[in-house]
C-alpha positions in Angstrom: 11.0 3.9 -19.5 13.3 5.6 -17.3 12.5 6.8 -13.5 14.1 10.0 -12.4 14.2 11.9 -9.6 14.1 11.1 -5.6 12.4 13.1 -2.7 12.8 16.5 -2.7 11.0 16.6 0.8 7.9 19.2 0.3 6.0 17.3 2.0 3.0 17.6 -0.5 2.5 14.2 -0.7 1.7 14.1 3.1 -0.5 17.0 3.3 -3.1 14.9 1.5 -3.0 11.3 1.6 -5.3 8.5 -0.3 -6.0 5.3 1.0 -8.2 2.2 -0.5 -9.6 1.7 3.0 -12.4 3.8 4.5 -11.4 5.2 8.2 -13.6 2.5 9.5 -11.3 -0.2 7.7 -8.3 1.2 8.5 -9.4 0.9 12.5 -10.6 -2.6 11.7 -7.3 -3.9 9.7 -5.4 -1.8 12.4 -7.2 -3.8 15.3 -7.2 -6.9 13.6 -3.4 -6.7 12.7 -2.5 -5.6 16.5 -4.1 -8.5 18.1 -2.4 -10.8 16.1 0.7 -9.0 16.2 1.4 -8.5 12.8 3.1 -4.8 11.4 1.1 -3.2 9.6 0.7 0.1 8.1 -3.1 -0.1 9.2 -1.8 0.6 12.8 0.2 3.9 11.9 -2.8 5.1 9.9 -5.1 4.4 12.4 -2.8 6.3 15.0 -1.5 9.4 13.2 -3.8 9.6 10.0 -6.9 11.7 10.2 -9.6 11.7 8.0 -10.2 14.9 5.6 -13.2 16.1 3.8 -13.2 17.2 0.1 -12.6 20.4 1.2 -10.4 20.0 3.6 -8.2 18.2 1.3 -8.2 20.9 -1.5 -7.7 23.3 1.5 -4.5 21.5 1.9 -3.2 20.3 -1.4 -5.7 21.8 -4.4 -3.3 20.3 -7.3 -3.1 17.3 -5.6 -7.1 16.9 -4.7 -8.5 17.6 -7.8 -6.6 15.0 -9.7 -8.2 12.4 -7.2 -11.2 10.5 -8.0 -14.4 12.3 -6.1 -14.6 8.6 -3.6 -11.3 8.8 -2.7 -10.6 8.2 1.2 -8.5 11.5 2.0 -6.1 12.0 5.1 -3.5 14.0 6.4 -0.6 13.2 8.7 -0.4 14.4 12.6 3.5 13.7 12.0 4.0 16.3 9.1 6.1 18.9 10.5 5.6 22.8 10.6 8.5 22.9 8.0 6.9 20.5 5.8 9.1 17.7 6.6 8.2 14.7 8.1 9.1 13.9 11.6 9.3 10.1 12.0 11.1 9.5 8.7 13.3 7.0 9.6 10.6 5.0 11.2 7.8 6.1 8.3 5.3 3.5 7.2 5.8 1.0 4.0 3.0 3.2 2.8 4.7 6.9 2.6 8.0 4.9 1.5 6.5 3.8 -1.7 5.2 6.9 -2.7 4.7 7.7 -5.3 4.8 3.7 -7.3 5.0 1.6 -4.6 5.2 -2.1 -6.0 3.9 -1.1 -9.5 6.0 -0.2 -12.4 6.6 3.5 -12.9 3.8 5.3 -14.7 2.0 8.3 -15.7 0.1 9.6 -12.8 -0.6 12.5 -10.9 1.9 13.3 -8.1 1.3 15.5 -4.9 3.1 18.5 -6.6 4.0 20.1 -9.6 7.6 20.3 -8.3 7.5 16.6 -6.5 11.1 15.3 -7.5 9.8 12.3 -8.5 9.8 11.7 -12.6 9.4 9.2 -15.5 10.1 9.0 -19.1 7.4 7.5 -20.1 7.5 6.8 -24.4 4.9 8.9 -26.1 4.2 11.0 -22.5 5.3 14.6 -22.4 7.9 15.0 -19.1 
């Protein structure tokens, strides 16, 4: 298995973002985590992520959207620039730094965009 690629800065994968946590959890863990005085991604989210609807989302990213599973917790980014490019990304969460494998091995998935510069060889996977 070979990973290729690097950021090609689109920006698709911040037009529609996916998150385990519902917007009520990501307040909670974002609360919970500032008391305590922990980082945590939880508090960026909570600050500059805002919830989308289905709709929205496809609005925004249709590739992207419908690839996701129909319960996934969409969001976009208030610090997506007008250019596409992000506007805090030296100071970007752990969460849009892993994109698009975070801690897992590289595998076949769908990315953000059909041109994301992101890439894997996968054996037996067209790519």
């Amino acid at each position: 298995m070979e990973l290729r690629g690097s950021c090609n800065g689109c920006g698709a994968c911040c037009n529609v973002l996916v998150l385990e946590q519902s917007p009520d959890e990501v307040r909670q863990m974002a609360a919970l985590t500032r008391v305590l005085g922990i980082p945590s991604d939880h508090i960026f989210a909570a600050e500059h992520w805002r919830p989308l609807t289905r709709e929205e989302a496809t609005a925004l990213n249709p590739f992207y959207t419908s690839r996701l599973p129909a319960d996934a917790h969409l969001y976009t980014c208030d610090r997506l620039g007008a250019d596409g490019r992000c506007t805090v990304y030296e100071e970007r969460p752990l969460v849009c730094r892993g994109y698009p494998w975070y801690d897992r091995p590289p595998r076949e998935m769908p990315l953000a965009d059909p041109e994301c510069g992101y890439a894997v060889d996968l054996p037996g996977c067209p790519g």
